[in-house]
C-alpha positions in Angstrom: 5.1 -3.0 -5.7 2.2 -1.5 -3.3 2.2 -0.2 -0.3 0.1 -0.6 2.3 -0.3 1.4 5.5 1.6 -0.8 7.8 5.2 0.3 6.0 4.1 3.9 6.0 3.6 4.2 9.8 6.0 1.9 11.0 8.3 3.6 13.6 5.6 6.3 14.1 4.4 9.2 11.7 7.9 9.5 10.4 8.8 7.3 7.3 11.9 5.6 8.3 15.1 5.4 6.9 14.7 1.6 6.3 11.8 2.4 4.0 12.8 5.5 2.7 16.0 3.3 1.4 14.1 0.6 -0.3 11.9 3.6 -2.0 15.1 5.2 -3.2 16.5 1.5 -4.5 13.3 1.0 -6.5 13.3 4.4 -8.2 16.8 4.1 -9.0 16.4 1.0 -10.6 13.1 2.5 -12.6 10.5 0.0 -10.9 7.3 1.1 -10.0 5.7 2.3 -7.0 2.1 2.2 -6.2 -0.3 3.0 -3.4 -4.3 3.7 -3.3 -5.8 7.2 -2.1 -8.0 4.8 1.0 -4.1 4.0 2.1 -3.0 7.6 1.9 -6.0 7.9 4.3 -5.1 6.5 6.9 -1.8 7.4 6.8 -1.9 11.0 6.5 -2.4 13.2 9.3 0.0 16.0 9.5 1.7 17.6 6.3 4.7 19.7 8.8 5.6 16.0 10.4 5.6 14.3 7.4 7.8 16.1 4.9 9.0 12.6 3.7 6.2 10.9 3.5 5.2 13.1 0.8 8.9 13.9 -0.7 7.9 9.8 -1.5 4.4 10.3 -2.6 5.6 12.3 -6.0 7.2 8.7 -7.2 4.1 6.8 -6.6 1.1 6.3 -8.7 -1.7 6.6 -6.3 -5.3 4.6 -7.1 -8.6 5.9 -6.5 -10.9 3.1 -5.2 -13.1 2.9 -8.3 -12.9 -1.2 -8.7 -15.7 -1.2 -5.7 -17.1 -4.8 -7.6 -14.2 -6.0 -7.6 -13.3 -5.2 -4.3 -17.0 -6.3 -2.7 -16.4 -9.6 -4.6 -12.7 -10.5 -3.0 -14.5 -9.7 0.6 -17.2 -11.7 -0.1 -15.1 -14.4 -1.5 -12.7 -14.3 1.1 -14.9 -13.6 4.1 -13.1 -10.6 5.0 -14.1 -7.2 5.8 -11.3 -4.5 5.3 -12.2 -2.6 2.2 -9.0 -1.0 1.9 -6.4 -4.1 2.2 -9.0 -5.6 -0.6 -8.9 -3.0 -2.5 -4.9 -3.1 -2.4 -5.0 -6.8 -3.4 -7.6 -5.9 -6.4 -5.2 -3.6 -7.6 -2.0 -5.5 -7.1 -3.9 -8.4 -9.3 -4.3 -6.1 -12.1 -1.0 -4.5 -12.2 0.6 -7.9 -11.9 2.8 -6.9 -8.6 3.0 -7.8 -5.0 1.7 -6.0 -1.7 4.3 -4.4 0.9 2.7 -4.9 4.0 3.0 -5.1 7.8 0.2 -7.5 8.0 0.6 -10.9 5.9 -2.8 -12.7 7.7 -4.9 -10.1 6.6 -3.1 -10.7 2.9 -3.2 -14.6 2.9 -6.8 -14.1 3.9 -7.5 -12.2 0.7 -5.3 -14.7 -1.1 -3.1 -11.4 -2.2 0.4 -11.5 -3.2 2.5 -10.1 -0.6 6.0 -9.6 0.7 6.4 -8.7 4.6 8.2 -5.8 5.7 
């Protein structure tokens, strides 16, 4: 799975124990977490309040945004214009794996496959 912002910050600037569960589930079981560095963005903001948020970060693979074709082509396509939540459906496509976000409309809009938390 990816992440999107929405899990990250739900609750606040604290990852909560409802996500932090699901994180630990998934690595125990050996799946895969993902997120992109334009996600880590807009989550990140202060390093002394958010000691879990990047306790979580070392199981991740994080993306750079370096499909920006790809990702103009799926706004253009889709008549959208977040670059970030295109960019998570770009790479979600490629890897073959859903999105874990807070905001499904902006995913059906970008025709992305998603699961709601």
């Amino acid at each position: 799975m990816i992440i999107d912002a929405g899990p990250f910050i739900t609750g606040g600037e604290c990852l909560n124990s409802r996500l932090w569960a699901l994180f630990k589930r998934a690595i125990e079981r050996g799946d895969e977490l993902h997120t992109t560095h334009p996600v880590l963005a807009q989550v990140w903001r202060d390093p002394a309040r958010q000691a879990n948020l990047a306790r979580a970060l070392r199981h991740f693979e994080i993306h750079p945004l370096d499909e920006s074709i790809s990702v103009g082509r799926r706004l253009a396509t889709s008549g959208t214009s977040d670059v970030v939540d295109a960019h998570l459906a770009v790479v979600a496509e490629r890897l073959g794996t859903f999105i874990l976000t807070t905001d499904p409309g902006d995913m059906s809009g970008l025709n992305a496959r998603f699961e709601t938390y």
